[in-house]
RODO-215855 format. One line per 2 residues: their letters; for each residue x, y, z of C-alpha. Coordinates in nm, 2 decimals. Example, Ala and Ser with C-alpha at 12.3 -4.5 7.8 and 13.67 -1.06 7.14 Angstrom:
REM residues 2
as	1.23/-0.45/0.78  1.37/-0.11/0.71
This chain:
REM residues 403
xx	-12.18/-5.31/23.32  -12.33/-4.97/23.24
xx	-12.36/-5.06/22.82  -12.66/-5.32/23.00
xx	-12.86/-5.00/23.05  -12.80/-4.82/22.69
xx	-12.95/-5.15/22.53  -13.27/-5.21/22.77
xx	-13.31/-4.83/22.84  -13.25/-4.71/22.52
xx	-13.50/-4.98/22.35  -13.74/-4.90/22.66
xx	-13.77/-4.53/22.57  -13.76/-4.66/22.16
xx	-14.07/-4.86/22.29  -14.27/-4.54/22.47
xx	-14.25/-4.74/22.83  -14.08/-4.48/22.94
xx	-14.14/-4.55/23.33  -13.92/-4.86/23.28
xx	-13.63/-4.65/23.20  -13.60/-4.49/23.55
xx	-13.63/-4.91/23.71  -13.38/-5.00/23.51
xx	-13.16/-4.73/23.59  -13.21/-4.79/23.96
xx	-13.14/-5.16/23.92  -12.81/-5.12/23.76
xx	-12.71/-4.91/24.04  -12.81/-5.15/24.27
xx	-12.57/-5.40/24.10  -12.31/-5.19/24.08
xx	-12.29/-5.07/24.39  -12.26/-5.47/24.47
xx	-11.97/-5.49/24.21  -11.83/-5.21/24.37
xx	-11.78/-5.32/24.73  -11.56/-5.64/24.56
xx	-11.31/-5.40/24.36  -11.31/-5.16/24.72
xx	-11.09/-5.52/24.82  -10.85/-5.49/24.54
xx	-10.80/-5.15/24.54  -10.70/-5.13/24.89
xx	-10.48/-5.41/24.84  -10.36/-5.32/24.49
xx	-9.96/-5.29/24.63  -10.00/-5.70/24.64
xx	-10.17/-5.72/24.36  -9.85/-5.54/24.20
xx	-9.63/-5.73/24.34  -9.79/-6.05/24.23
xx	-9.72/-5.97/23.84  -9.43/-5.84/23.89
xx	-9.39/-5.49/23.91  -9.10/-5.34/24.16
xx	-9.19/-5.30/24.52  -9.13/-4.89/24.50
xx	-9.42/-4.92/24.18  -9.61/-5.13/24.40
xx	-9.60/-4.91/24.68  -9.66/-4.60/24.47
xx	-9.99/-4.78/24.31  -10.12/-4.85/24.62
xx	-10.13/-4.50/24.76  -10.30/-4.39/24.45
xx	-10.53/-4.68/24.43  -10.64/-4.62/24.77
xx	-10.72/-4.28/24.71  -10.95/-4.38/24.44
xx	-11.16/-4.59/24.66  -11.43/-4.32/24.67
xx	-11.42/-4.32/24.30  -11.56/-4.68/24.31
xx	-11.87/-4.57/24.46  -11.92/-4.31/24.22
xx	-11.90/-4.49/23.93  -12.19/-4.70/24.02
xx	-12.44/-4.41/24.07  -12.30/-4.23/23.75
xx	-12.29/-4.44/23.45  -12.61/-4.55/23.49
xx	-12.76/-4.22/23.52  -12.52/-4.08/23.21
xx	-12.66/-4.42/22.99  -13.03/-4.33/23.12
xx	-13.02/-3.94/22.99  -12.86/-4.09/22.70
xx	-13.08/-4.29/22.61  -13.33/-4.02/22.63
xx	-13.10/-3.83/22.38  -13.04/-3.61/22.63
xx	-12.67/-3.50/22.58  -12.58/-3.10/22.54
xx	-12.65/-3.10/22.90  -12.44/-3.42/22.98
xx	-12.17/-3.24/22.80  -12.20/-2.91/22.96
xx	-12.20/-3.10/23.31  -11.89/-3.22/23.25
xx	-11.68/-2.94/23.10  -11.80/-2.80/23.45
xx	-11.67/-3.06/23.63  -11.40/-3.08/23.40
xx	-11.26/-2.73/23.45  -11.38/-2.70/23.89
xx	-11.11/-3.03/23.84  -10.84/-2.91/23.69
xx	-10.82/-2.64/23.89  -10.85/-2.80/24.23
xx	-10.55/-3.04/24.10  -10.31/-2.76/24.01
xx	-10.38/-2.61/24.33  -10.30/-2.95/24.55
xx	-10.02/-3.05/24.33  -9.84/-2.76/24.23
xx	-9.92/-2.48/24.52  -9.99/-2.69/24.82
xx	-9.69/-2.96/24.69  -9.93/-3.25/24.79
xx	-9.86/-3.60/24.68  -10.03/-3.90/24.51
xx	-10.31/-3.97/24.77  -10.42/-3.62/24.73
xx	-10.43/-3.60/24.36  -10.62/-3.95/24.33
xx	-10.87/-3.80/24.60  -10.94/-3.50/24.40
xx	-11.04/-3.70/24.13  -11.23/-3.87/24.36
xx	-11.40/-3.55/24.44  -11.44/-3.49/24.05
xx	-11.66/-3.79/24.01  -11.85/-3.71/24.30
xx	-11.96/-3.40/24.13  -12.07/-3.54/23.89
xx	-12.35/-3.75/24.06  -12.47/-3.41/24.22
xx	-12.52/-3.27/23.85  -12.64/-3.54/23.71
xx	-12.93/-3.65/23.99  -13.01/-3.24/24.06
xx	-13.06/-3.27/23.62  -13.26/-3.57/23.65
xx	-13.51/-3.47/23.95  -13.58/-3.10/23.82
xx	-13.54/-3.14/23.46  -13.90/-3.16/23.28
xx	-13.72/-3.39/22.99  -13.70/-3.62/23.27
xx	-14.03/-3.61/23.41  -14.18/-3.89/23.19
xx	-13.91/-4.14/23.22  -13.82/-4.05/23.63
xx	-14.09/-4.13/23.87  -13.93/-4.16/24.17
xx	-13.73/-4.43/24.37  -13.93/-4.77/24.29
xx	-13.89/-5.14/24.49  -13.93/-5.25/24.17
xx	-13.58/-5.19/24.16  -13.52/-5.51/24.34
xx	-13.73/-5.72/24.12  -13.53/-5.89/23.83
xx	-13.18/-5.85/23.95  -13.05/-6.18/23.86
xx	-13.17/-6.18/23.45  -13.05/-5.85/23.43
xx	-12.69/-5.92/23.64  -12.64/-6.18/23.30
xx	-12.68/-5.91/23.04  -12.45/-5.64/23.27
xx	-12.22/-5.91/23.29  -12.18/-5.99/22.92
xx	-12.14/-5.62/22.94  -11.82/-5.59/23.19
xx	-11.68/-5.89/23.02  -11.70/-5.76/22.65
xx	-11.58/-5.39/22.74  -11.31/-5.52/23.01
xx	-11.17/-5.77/22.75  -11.11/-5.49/22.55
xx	-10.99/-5.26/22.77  -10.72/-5.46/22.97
xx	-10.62/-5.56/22.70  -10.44/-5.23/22.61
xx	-10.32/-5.22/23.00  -10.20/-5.59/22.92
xx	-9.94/-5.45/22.69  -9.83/-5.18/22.83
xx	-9.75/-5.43/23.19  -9.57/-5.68/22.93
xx	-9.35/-5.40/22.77  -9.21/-5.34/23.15
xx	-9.08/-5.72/23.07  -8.80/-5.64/22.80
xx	-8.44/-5.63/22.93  -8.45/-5.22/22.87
xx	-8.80/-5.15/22.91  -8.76/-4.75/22.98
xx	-8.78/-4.70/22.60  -9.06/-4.94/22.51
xx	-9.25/-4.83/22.78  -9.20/-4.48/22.71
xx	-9.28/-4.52/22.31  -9.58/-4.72/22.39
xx	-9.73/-4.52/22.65  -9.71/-4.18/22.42
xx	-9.87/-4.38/22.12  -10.12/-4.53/22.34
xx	-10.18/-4.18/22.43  -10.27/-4.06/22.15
xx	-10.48/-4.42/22.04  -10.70/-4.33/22.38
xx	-10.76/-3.97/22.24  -10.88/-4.11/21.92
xx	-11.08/-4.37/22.08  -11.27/-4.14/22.34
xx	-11.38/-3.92/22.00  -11.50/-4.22/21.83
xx	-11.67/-4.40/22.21  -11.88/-4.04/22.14
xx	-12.02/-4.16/21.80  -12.05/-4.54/21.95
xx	-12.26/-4.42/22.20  -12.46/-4.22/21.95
xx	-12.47/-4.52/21.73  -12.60/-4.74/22.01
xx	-12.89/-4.49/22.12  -12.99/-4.43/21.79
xx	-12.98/-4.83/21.70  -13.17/-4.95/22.09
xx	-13.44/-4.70/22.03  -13.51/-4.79/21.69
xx	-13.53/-5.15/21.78  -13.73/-5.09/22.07
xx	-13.98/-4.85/21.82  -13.97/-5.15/21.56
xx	-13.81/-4.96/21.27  -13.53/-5.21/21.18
xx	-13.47/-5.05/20.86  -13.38/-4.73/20.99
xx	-13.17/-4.92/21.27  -12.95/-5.04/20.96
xx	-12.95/-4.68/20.81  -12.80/-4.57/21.15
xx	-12.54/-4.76/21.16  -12.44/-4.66/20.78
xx	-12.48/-4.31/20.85  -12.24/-4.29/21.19
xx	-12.00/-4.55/21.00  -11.95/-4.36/20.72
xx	-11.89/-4.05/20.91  -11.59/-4.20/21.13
xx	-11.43/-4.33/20.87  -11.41/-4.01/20.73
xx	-11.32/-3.89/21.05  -11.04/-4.15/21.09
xx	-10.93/-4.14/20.78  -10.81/-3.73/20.83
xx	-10.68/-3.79/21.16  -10.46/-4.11/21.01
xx	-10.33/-3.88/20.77  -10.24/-3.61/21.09
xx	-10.03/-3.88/21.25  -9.89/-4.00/20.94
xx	-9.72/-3.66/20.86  -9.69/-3.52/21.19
xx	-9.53/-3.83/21.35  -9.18/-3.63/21.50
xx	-9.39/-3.37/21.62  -9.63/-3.57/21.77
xx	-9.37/-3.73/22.00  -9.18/-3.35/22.05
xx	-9.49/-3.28/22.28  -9.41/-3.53/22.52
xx	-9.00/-3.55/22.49  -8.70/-3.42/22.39
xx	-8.50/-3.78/22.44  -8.38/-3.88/22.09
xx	-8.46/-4.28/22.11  -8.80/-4.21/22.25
xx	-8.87/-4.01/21.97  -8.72/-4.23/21.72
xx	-8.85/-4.54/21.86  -9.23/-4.31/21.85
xx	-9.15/-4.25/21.49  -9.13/-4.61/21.45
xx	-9.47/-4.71/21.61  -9.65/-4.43/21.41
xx	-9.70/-4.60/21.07  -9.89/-4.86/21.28
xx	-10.09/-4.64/21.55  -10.19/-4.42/21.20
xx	-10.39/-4.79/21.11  -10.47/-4.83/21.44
xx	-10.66/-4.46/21.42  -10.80/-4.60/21.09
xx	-10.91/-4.89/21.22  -11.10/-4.68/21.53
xx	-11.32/-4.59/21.24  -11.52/-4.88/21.26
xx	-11.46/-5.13/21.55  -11.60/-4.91/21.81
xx	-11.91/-4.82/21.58  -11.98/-5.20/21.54
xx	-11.92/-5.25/21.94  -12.20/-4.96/21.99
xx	-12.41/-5.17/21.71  -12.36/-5.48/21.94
xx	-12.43/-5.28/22.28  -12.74/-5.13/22.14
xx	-12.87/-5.47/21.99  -12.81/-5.65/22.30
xx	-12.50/-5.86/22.20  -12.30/-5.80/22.44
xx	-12.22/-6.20/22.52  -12.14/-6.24/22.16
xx	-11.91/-6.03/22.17  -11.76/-6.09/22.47
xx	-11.66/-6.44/22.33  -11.55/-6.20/22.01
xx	-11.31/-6.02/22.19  -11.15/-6.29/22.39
xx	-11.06/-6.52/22.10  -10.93/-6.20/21.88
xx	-10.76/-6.01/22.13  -10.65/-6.28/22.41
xx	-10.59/-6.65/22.20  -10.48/-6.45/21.89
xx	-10.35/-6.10/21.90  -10.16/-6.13/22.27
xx	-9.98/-6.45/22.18  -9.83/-6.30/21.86
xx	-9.73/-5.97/22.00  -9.54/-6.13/22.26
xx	-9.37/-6.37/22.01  -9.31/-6.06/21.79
xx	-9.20/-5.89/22.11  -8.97/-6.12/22.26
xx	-8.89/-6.39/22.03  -8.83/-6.19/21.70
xx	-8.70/-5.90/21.93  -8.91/-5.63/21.77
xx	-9.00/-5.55/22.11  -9.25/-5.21/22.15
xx	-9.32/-5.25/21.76  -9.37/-5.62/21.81
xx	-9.63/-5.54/22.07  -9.83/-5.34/21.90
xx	-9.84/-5.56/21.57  -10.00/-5.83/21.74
xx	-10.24/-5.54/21.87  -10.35/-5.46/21.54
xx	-10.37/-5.80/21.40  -10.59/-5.91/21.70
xx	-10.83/-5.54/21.67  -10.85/-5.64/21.27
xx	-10.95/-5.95/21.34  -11.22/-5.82/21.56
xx	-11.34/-5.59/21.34  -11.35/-5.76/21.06
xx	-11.56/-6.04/21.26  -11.80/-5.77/21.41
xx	-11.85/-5.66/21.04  -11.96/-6.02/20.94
xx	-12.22/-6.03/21.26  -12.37/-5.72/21.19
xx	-12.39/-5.78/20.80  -12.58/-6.12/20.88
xx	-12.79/-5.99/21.15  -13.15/-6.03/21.08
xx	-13.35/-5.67/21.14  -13.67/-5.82/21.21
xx	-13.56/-6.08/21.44  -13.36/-5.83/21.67
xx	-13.73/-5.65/21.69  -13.88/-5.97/21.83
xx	-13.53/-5.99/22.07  -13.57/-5.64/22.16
xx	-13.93/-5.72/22.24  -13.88/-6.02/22.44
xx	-13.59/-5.80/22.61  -13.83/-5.53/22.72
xx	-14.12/-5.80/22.88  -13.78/-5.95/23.09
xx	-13.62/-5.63/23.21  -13.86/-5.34/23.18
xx	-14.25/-5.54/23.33  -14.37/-5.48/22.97
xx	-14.62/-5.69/23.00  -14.72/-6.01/22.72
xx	-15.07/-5.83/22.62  -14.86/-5.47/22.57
xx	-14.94/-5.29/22.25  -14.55/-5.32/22.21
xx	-14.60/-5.69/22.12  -14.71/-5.54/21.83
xx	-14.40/-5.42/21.72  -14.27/-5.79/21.60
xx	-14.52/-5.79/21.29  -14.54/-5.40/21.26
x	-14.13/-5.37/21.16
């Protein structure tokens, strides 16, 4: 829901109405501290949930201890996404990243001292990432209030807040749809690999290649999100043509990026296993996988870019549609076919991942291509009179003809 405030913010502050972006922030927490209250319902009865799909009733129980203790998580989300996407917009992000090494480090160390020196269990380790989170809104709202770089763009709690929430709710909606689409679909797998008749190995192979796929994926979410501020607030500014030269510029750098680190996991593939196991088939069925995560990395190279294209150009329904028909109607389907039916089983699985992220890609690539530049200025414009009160006499109506 949070990517909603990276497109309207980010084209606010492209725009100069800078005011807006603090109303806009405070309106996406007020939705999702609505969304949050629903998910408080599943979390606390997750061990049903678990049940429901399948999972044993010892893994049930387990999840729901955990889950539980994540319930003051949910609330922090809410407050802190939208204040990370706001400062981002602003390009304000050393300090973002020196907050959370902070919090980072303060976390690490408060979990080594529950679970290994006071021997607590799972509720206390999910509560102290709980506490992590929690944190984090303190640094983040203390950086916003007494920070001068926010001074233009934070004047002060606003009713305004309250005005507008139901044509915005459509656009953070298209946002949760596209970016949970994409992420469950990843936990998707991983639940149907627990379905083969000797899942300890599949699981076990999957979950140390997915581990490394997330690593990957959180480098190249960094130059997304750069790809998306720089693309909203040239948009909102009315420079399409440097929009288009963003996106070249931060493409072209992660695919070199990807391109090294596929190589890494091509020639390291035994080691890369070695750090999680010693057991033979694990490491041989993670040898196996490897070819196809080292594509996978490649492929990270661009389809997160083109997803921070879409976020900061306000596509986020498109896309949503996107991801469901490449991921859920094509790729699922034919990793569980290669899975089950042609017994490749892990390897299976993540074929049909890669055909349906390929797919995707390769379709994102074709929107963005055919995009026209001038008309997302008009969009951005029309965008920023609906969600930020830019009113229809602004000097940013101007924008349409001066791009």
């Amino acid at each position: 829901m949070a990517s909603a405030v990276q497109t309207v913010c980010g084209q606010a502050y492209g725009a100069k109405n800078y005011a807006a972006t603090g109303i806009i922030c405070q309106r996406a927490i007020v939705l999702h501290l609505g969304a949050a209250i629903i998910r408080t319902f599943l979390y606390w009865y997750s061990g049903s949930v678990l049940k429901t799909i399948g999972q044993s009733e010892e893994i049930a129980k387990q999840g729901q201890i955990y889950a539980r203790g994540l319930i003051p998580q949910i609330y922090a989300f809410p407050i802190v996404c939208p204040m990370q996407r706001f400062l981002q917009a602003q390009n304000i992000v050393n300090p973002l990243a020196l907050m959370f090494l902070g919090v980072l480090i303060i976390h690490s160390f408060i979990t080594w001292l529950v679970v290994y020196n006071f021997d607590c269990g799972l509720l206390e380790a999910a509560l102290t990432l709980s506490l992590a989170w929690w944190l984090l809104v303190i640094c983040y709202g203390l950086y916003i209030l007494l920070s001068p770089s926010c001074k233009e763009t934070w004047t002060g709690l606003s009713i305004k807040a309250f005005k507008g929430l139901w044509p915005y709710f459509k656009l953070t909606a298209a946002s949760a749809v596209m970016l949970c689409l994409e992420i469950w679909y990843v936990q998707v797998l991983v639940l149907i690999s627990g379905l083969f008749p000797n899942p300890t190995i599949a699981l076990d192979s999957l979950s140390i290649c997915i581990n490394y796929w997330t690593w990957d994926m959180e480098f190249m979410l960094g130059l997304s999100a750069a790809a998306s501020v720089r693309v909203s607030n040239e948009l909102g500014a009315g420079h399409p043509r440097v929009a288009k030269l963003s996106v070249i510029v931060v493409t072209a750098n992660s695919l070199i990026i990807s391109i090294i680190l596929s190589a890494i996991v091509g020639i390291f593939k035994v080691g890369l296993s070695k750090l999680f196991t010693s057991d033979a088939q694990v490491i041989a069925a993670v040898s196996k996988l490897t070819p196809l995560l080292a594509i996978s990395v490649f492929l990270n190279g661009i389809q997160p870019i083109l997803s921070g294209v879409a976020i900061g150009s306000g596509w986020q329904a498109l896309v949503a549609w996107v991801n469901l028909t490449t991921y859920y109607i094509i790729g699922l389907p034919i990793g569980c076919a290669l899975g089950f039916k042609a017994n490749l089983g892990a390897t299976g699985i993540w074929w049909g991942m890669l055909i349906g992220v390929f797919i995707q890609t390769v379709t994102l690539l074709v929107i963005t291509v055919r995009k026209n530049r001038n008309a997302e200025v008009a969009k951005a414009v029309e965008r920023l009179k609906n969600y930020a009160d830019i009113g229809r006499d602004s000097e940013f109506g101007l924008l349409i003809t001066s791009g």
